[in-house]
N, CA, C and O atoms as CSV, one atom per row, in Angstrom:
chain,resi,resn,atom,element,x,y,z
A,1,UNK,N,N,125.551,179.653,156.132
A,1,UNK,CA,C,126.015,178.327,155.744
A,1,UNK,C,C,127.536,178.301,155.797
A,1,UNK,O,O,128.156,179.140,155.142
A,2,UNK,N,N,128.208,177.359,156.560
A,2,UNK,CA,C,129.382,177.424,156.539
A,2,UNK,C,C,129.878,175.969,155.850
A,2,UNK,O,O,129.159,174.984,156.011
A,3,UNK,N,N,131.118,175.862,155.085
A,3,UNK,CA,C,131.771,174.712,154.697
A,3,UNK,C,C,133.192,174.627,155.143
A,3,UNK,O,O,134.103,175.435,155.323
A,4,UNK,N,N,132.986,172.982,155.281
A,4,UNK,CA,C,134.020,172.025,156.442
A,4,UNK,C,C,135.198,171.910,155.622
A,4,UNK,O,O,135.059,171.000,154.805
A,5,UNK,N,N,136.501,172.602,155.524
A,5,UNK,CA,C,138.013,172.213,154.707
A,5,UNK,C,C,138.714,171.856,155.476
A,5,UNK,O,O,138.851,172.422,156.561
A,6,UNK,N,N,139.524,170.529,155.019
A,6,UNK,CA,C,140.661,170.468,155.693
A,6,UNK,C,C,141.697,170.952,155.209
A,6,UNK,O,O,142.144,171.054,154.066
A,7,UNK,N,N,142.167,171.354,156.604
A,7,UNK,CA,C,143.727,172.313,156.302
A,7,UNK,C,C,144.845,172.282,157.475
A,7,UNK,O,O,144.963,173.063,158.419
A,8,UNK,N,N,145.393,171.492,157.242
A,8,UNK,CA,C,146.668,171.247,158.294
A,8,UNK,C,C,147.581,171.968,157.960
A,8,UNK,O,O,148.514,171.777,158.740
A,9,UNK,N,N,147.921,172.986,156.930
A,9,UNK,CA,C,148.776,173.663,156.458
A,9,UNK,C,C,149.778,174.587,157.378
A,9,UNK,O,O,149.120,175.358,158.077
A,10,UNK,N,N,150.791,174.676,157.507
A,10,UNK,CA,C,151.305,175.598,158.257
A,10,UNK,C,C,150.766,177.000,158.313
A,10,UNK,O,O,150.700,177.495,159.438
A,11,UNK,N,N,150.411,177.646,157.400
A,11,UNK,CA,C,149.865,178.698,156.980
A,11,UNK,C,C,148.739,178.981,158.444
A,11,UNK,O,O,148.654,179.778,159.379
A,12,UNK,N,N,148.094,177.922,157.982
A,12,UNK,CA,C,146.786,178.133,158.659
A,12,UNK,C,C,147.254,178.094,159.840
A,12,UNK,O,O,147.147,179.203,160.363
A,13,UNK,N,N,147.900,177.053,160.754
A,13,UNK,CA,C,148.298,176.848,162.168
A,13,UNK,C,C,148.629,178.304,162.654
A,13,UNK,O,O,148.213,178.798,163.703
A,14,UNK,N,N,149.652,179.075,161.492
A,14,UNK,CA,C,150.009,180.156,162.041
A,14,UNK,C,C,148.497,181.090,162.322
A,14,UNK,O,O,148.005,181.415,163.403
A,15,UNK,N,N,148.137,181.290,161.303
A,15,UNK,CA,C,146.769,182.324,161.851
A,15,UNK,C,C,145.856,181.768,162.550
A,15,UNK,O,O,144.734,182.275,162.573
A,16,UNK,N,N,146.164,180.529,163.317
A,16,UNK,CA,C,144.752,180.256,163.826
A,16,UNK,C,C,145.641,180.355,165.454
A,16,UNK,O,O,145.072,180.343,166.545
A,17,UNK,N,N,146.778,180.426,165.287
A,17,UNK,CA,C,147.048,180.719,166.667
A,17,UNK,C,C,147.300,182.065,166.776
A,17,UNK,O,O,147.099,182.566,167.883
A,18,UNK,N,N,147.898,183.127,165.424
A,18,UNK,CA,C,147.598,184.578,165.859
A,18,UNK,C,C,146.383,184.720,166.338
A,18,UNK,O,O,146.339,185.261,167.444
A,19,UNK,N,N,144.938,184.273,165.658
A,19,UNK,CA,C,144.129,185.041,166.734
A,19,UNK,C,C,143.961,184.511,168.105
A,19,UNK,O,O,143.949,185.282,169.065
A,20,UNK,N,N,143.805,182.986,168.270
A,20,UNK,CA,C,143.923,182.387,169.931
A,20,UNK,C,C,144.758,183.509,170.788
A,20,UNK,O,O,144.286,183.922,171.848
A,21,UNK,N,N,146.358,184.119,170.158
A,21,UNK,CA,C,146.773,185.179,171.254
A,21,UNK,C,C,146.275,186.260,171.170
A,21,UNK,O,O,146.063,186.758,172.276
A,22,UNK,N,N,145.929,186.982,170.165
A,22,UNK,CA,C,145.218,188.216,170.167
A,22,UNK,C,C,144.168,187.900,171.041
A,22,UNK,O,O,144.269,188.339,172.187
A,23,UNK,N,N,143.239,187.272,170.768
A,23,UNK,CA,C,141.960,187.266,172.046
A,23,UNK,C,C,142.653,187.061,173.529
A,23,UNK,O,O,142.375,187.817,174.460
A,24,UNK,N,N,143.769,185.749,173.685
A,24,UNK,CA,C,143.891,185.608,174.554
A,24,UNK,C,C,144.695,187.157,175.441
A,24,UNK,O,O,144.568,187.445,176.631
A,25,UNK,N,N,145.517,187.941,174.348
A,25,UNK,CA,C,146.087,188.841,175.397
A,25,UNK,C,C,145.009,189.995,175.565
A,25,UNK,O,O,145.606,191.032,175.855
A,26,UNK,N,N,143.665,190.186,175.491
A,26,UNK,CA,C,142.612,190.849,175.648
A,26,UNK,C,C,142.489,190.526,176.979
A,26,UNK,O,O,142.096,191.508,177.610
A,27,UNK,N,N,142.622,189.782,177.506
A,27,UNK,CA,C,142.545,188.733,179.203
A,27,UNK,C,C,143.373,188.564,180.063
A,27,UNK,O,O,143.200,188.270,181.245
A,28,UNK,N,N,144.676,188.816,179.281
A,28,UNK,CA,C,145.539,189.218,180.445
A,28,UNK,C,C,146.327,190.075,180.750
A,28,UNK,O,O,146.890,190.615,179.798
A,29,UNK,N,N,146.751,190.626,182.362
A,29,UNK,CA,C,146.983,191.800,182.783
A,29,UNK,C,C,149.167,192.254,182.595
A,29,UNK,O,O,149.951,193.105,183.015
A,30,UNK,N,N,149.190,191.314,181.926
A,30,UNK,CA,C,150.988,191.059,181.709
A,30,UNK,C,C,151.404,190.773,180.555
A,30,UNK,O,O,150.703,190.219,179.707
A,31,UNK,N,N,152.520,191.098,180.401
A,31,UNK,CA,C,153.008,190.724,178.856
A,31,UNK,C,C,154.329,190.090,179.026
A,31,UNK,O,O,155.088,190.320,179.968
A,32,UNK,N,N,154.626,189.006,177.731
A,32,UNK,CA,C,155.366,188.223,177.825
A,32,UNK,C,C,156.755,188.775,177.524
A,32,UNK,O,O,157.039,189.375,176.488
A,33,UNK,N,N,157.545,188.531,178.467
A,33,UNK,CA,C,159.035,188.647,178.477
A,33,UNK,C,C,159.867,187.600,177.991
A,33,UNK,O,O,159.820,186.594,178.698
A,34,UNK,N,N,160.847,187.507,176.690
A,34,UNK,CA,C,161.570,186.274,176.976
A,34,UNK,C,C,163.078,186.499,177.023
A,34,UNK,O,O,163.767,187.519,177.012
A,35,UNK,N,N,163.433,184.819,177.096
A,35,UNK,CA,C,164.774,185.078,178.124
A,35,UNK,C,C,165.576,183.860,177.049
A,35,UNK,O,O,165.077,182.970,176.360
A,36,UNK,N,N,166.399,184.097,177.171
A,36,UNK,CA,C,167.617,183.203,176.568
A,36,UNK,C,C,168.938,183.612,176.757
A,36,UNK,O,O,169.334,184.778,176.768
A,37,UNK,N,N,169.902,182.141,176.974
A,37,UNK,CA,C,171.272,182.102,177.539
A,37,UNK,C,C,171.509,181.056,176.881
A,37,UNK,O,O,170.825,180.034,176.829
A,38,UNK,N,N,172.994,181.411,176.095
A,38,UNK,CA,C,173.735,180.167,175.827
A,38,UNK,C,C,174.972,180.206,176.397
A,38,UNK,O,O,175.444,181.169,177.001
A,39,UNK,N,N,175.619,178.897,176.155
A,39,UNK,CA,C,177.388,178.891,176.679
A,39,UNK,C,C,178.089,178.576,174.886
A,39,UNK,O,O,177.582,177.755,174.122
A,40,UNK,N,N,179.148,179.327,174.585
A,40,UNK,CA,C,180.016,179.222,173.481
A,40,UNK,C,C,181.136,178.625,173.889
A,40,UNK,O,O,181.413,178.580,175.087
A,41,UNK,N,N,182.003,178.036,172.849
A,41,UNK,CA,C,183.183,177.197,172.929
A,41,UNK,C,C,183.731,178.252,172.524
A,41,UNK,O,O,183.232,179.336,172.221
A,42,UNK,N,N,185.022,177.822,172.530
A,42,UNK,CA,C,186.350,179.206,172.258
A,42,UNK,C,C,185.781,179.713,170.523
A,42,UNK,O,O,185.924,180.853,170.081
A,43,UNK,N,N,185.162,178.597,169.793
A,43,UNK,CA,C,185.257,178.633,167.822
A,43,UNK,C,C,183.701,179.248,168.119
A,43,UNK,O,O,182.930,179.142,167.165
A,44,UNK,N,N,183.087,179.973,169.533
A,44,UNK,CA,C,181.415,180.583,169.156
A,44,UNK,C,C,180.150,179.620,168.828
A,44,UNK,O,O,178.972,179.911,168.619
A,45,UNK,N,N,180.949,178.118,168.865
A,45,UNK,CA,C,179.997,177.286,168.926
A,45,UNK,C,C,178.943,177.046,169.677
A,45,UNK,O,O,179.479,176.485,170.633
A,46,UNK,N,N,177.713,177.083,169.933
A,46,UNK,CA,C,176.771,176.789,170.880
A,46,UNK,C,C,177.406,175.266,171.718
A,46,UNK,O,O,177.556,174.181,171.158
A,47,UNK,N,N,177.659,175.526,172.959
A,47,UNK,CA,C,177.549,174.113,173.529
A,47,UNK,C,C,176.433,173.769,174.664
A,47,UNK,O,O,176.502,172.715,175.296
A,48,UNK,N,N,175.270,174.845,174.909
A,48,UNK,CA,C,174.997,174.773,175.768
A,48,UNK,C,C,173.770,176.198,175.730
A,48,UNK,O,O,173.989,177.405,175.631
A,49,UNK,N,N,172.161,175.259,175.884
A,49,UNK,CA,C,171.510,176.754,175.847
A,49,UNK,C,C,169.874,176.608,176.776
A,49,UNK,O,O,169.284,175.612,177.196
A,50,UNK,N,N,169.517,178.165,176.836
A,50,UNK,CA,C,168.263,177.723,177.276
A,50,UNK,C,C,166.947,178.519,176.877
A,50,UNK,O,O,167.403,179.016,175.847
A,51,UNK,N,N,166.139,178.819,176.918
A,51,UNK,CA,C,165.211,179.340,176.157
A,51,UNK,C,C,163.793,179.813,177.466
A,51,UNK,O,O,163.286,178.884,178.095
A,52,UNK,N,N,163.519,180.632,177.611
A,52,UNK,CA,C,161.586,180.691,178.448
A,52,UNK,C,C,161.781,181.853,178.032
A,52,UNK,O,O,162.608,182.398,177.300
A,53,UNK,N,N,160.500,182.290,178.865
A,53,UNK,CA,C,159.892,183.679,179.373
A,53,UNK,C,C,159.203,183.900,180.343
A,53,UNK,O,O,158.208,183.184,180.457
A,54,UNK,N,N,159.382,184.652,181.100
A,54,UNK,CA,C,158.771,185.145,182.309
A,54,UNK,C,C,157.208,185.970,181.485
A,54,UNK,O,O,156.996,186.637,180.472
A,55,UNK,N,N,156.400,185.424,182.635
A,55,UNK,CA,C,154.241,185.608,181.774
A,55,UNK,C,C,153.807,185.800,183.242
A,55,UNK,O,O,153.447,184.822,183.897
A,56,UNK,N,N,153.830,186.961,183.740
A,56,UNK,CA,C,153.279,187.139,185.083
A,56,UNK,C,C,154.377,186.762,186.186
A,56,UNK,O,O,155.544,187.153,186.175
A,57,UNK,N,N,153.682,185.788,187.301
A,57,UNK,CA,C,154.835,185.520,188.316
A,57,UNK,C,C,155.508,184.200,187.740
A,57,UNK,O,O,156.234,183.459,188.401
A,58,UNK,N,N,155.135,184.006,186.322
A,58,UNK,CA,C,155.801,182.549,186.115
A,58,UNK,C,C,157.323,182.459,185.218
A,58,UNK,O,O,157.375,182.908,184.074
A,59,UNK,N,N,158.226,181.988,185.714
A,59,UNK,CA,C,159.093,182.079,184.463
A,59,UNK,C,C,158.412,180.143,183.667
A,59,UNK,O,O,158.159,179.106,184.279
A,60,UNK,N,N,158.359,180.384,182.507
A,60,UNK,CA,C,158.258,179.040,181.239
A,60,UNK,C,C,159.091,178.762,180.740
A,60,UNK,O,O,159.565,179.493,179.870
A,61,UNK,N,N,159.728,177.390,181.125
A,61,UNK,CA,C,161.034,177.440,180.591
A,61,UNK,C,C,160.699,176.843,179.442
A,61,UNK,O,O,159.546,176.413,179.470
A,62,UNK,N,N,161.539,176.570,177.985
A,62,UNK,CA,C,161.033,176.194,176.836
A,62,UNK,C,C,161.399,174.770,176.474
A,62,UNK,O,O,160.884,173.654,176.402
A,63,UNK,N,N,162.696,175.462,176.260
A,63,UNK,CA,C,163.875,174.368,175.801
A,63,UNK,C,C,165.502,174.838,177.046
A,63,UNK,O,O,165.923,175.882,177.543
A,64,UNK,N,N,166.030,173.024,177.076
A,64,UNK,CA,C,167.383,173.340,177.591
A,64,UNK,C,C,168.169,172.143,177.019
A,64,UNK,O,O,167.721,171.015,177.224
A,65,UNK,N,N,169.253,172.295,176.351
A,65,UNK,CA,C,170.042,171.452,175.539
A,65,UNK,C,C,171.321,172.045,175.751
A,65,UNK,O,O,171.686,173.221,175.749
A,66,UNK,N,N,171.838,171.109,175.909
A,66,UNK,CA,C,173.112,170.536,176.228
A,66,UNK,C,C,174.375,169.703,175.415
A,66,UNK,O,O,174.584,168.556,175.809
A,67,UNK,N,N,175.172,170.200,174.367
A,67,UNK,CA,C,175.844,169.153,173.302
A,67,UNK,C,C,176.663,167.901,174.374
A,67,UNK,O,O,177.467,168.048,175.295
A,68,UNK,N,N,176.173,166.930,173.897
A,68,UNK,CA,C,177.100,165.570,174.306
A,68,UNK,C,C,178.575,165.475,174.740
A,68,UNK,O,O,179.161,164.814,175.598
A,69,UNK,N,N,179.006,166.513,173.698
A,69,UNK,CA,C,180.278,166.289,174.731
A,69,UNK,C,C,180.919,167.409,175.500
A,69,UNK,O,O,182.115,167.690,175.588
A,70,UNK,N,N,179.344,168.282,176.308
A,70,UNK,CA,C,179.917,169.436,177.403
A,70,UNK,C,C,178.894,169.068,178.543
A,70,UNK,O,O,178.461,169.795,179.438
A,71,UNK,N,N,178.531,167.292,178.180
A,71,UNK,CA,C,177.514,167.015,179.471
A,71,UNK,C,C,178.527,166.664,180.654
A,71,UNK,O,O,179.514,166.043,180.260
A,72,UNK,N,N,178.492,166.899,181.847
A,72,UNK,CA,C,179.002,166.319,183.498
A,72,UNK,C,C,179.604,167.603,183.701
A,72,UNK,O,O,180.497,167.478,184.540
A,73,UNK,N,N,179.492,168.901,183.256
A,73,UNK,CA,C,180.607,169.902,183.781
A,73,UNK,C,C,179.611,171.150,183.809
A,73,UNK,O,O,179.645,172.339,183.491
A,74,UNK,N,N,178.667,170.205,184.383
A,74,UNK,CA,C,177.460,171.923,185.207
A,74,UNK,C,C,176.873,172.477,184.193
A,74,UNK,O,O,176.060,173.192,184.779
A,75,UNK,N,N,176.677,172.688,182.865
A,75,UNK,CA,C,176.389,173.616,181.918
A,75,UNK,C,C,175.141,174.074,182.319
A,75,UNK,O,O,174.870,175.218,182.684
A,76,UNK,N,N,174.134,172.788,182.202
A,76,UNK,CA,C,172.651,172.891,182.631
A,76,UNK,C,C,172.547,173.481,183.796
A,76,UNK,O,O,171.893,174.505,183.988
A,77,UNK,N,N,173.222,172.838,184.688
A,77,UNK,CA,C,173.010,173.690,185.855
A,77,UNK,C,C,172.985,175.211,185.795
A,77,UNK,O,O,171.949,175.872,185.867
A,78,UNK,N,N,174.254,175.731,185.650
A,78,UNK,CA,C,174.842,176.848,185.676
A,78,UNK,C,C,173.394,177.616,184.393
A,78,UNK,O,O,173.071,178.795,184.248
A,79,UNK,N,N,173.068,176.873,183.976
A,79,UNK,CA,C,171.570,177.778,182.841
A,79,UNK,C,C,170.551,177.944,183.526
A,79,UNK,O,O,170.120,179.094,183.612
A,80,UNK,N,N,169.943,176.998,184.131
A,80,UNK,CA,C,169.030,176.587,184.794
A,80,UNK,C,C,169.080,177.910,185.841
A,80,UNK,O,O,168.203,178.755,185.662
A,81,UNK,N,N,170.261,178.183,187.150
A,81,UNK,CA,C,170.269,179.176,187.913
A,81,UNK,C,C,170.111,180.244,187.254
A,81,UNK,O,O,169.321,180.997,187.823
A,82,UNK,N,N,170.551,180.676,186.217
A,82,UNK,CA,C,170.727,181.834,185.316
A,82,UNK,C,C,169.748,182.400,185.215
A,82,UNK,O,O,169.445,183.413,185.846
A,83,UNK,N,N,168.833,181.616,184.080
A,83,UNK,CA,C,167.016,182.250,183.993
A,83,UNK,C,C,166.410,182.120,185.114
A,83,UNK,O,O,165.457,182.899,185.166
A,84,UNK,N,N,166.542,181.399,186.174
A,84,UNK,CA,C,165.829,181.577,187.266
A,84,UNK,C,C,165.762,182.930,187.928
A,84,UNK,O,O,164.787,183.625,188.213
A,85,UNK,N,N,167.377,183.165,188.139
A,85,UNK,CA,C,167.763,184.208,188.683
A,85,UNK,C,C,167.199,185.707,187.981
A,85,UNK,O,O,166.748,186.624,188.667
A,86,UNK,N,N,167.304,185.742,186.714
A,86,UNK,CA,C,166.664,186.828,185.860
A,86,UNK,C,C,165.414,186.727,185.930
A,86,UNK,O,O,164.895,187.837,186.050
A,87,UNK,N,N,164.505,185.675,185.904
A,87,UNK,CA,C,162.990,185.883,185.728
A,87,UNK,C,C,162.749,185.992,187.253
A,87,UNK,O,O,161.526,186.041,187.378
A,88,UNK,N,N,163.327,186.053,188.460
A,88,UNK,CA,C,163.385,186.193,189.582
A,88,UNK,C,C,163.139,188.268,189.802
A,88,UNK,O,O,162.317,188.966,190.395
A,89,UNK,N,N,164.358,188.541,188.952
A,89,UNK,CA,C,164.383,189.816,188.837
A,89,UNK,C,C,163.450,190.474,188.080
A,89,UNK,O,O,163.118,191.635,188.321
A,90,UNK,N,N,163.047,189.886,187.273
A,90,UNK,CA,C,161.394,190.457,186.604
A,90,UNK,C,C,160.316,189.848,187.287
A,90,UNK,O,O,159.352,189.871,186.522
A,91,UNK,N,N,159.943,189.185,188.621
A,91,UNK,CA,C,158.930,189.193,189.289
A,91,UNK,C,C,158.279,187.885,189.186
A,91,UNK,O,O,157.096,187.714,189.484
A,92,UNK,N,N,158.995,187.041,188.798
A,92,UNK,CA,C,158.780,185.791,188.744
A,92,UNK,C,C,158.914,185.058,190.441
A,92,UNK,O,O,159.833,185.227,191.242
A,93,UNK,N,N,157.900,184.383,190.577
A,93,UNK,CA,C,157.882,183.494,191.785
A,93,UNK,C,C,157.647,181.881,191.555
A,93,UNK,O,O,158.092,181.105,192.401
A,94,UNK,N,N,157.270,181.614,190.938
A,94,UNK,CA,C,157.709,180.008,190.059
A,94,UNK,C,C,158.333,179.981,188.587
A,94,UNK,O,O,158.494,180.927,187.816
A,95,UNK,N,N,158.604,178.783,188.436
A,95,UNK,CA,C,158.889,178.413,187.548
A,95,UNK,C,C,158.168,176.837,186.796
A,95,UNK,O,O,157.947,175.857,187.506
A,96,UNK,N,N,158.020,176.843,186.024
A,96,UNK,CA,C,157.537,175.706,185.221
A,96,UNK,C,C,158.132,174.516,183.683
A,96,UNK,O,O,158.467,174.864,182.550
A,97,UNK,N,N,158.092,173.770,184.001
A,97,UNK,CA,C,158.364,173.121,182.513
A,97,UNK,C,C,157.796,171.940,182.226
A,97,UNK,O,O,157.125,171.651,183.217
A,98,UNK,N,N,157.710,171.218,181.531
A,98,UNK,CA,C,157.708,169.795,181.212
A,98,UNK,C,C,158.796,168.975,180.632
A,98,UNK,O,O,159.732,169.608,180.143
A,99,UNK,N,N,158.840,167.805,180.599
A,99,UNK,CA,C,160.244,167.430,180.091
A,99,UNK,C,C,159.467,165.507,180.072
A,99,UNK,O,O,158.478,165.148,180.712
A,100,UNK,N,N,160.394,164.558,179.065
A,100,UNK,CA,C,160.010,163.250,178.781
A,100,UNK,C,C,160.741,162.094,179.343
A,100,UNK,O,O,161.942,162.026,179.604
A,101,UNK,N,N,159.636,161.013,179.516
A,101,UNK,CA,C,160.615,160.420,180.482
A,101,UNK,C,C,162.493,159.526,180.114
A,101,UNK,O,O,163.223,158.703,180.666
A,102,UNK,N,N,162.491,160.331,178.935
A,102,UNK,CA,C,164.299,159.798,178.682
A,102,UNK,C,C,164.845,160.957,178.959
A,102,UNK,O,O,166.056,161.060,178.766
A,103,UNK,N,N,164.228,161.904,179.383
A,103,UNK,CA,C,164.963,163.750,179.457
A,103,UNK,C,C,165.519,163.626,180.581
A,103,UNK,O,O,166.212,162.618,180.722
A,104,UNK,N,N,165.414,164.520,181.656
A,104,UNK,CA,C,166.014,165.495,182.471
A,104,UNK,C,C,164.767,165.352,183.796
A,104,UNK,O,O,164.591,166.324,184.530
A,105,UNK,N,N,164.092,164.281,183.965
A,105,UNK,CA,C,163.290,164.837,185.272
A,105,UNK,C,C,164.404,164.497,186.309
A,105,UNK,O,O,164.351,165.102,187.380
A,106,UNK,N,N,165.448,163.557,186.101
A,106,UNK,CA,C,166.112,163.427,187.917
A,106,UNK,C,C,166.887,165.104,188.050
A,106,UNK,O,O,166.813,165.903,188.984
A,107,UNK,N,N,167.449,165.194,187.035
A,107,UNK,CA,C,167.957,167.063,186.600
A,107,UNK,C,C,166.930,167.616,187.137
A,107,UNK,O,O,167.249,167.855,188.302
A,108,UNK,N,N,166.309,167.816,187.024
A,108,UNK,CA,C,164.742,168.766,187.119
A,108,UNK,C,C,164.794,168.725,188.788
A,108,UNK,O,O,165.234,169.587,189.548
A,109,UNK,N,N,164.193,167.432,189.099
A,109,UNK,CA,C,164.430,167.215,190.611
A,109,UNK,C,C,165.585,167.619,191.564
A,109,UNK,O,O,165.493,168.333,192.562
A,110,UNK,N,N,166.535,167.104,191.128
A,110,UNK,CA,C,167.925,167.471,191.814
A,110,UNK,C,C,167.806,169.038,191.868
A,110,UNK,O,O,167.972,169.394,193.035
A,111,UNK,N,N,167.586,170.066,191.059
A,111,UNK,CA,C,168.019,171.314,191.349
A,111,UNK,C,C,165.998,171.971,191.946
A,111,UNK,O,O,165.754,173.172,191.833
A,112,UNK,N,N,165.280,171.352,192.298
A,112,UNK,CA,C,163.997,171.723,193.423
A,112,UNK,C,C,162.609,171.948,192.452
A,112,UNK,O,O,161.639,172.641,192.758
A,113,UNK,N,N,162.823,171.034,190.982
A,113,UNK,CA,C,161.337,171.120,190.667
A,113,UNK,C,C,160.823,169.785,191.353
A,113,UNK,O,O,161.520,169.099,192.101
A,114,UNK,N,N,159.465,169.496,190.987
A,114,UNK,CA,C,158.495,168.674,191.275
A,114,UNK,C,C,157.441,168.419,190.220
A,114,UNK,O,O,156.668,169.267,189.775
A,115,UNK,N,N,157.498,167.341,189.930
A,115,UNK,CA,C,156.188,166.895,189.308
A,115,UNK,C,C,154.433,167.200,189.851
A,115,UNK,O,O,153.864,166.666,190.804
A,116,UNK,N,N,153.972,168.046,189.053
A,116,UNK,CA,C,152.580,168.448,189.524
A,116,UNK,C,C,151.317,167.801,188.222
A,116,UNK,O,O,150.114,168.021,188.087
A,117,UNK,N,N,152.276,166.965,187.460
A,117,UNK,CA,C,150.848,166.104,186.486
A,117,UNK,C,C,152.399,164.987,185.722
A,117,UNK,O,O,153.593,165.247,185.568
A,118,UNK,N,N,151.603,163.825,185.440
A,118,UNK,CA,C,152.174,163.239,184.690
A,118,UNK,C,C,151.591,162.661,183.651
A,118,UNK,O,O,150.397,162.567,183.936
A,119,UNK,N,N,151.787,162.238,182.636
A,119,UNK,CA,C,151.240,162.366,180.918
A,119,UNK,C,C,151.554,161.264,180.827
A,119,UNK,O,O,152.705,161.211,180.394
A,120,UNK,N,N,150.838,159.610,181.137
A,120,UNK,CA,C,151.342,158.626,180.677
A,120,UNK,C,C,150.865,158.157,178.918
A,120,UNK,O,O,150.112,158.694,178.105
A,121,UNK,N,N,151.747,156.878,178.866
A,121,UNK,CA,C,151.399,156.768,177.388
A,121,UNK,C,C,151.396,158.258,176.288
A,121,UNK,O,O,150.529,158.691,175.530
A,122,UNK,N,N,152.769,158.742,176.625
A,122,UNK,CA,C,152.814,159.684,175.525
A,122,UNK,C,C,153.993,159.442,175.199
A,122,UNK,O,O,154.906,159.336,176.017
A,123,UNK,N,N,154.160,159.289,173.560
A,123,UNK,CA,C,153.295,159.723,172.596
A,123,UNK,C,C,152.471,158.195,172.713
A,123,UNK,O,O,151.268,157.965,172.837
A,124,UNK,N,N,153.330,157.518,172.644
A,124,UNK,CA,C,152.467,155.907,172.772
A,124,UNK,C,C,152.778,154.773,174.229
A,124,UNK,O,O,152.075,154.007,174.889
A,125,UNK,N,N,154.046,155.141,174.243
A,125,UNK,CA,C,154.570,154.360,175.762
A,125,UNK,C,C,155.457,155.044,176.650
A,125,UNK,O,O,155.920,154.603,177.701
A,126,UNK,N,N,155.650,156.157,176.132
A,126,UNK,CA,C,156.385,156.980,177.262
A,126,UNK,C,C,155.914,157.582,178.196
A,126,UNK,O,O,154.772,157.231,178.493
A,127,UNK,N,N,156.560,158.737,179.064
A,127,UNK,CA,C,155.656,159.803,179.840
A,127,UNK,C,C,156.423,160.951,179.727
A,127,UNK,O,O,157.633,161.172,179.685
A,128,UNK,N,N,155.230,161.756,179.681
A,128,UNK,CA,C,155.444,163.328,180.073
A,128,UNK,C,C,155.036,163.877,181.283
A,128,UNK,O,O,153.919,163.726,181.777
A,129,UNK,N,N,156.302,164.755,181.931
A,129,UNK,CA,C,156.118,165.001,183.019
A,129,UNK,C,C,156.103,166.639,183.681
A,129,UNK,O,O,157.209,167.073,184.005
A,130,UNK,N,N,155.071,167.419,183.858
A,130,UNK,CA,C,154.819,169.017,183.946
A,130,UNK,C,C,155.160,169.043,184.894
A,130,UNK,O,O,154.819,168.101,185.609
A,131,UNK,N,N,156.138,170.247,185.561
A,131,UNK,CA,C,156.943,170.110,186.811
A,131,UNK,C,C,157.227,171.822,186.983
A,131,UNK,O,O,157.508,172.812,186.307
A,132,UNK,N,N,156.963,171.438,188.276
A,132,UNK,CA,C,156.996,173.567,188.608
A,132,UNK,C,C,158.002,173.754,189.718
A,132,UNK,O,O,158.607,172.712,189.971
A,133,UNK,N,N,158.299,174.654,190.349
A,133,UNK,CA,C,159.300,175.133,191.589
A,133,UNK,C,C,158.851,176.579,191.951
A,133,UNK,O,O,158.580,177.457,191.132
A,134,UNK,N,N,158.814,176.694,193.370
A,134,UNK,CA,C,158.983,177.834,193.839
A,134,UNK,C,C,160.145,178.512,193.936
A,134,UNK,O,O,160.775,178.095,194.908
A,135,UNK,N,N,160.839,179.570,193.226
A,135,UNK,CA,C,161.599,180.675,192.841
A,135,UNK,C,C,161.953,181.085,194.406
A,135,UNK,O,O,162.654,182.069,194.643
């Protein structure tokens, strides 16, 4: 006999996705590498960062943010080549992300991703857009 609780608790989210990866890394033949790069201002300030991990031939990119006033002077760019280039060197042959439609897809595009699904009406009238590149 089992009984039905609700529990949205953080607590729980956490252990219910420790085991989803424990089973899930029973299944696969690679382990996750991650990668991060930021750019500092002269005061060590973050102005500029990026976040994935290379999971087989894929680098995942996570997050890439950019402070407002170090946008038009390449930052993203210059990040963007960066982890490519490193998850390149750990055996990466694509790359992947998603991003929303007030984000970064013409960014995305301009430096050779592509849209391979798009997520309309998310969360309610926007879109999300999953976008990969060959490395």
């Amino acid at each position: 006999m089992y009984t039905l609780i609700d529990d949205a608790s953080e607590e729980f989210l956490i252990q219910l996705k420790g085991r989803v990866v424990a089973f899930n890394q029973t299944h696969f033949d690679t382990q996750r590498i991650p990668l991060g790069f930021k750019l500092v201002d002269e005061n060590q300030q973050v102005m500029a960062g990026i976040t994935g991990q290379v999971f087989g031939n894929w680098l995942m990119i996570s997050w890439l943010w950019c402070a407002d006033i170090a946008r038009g002077h390449g930052l993203a760019t210059q990040l963007l080549h960066t982890i490519e280039e490193h998850a390149q060197q750990l055996g990466a042959k694509w790359a992947q992300l998603d991003t929303l439609d007030f984000q970064a897809k013409p960014f995305y595009e301009k430096n050779g991703y592509t849209v391979k699904y798009q997520l309309d009406n998310y969360p309610l009238s926007g879109s999300r857009y999953f976008m990969e590149k060959r490395l």
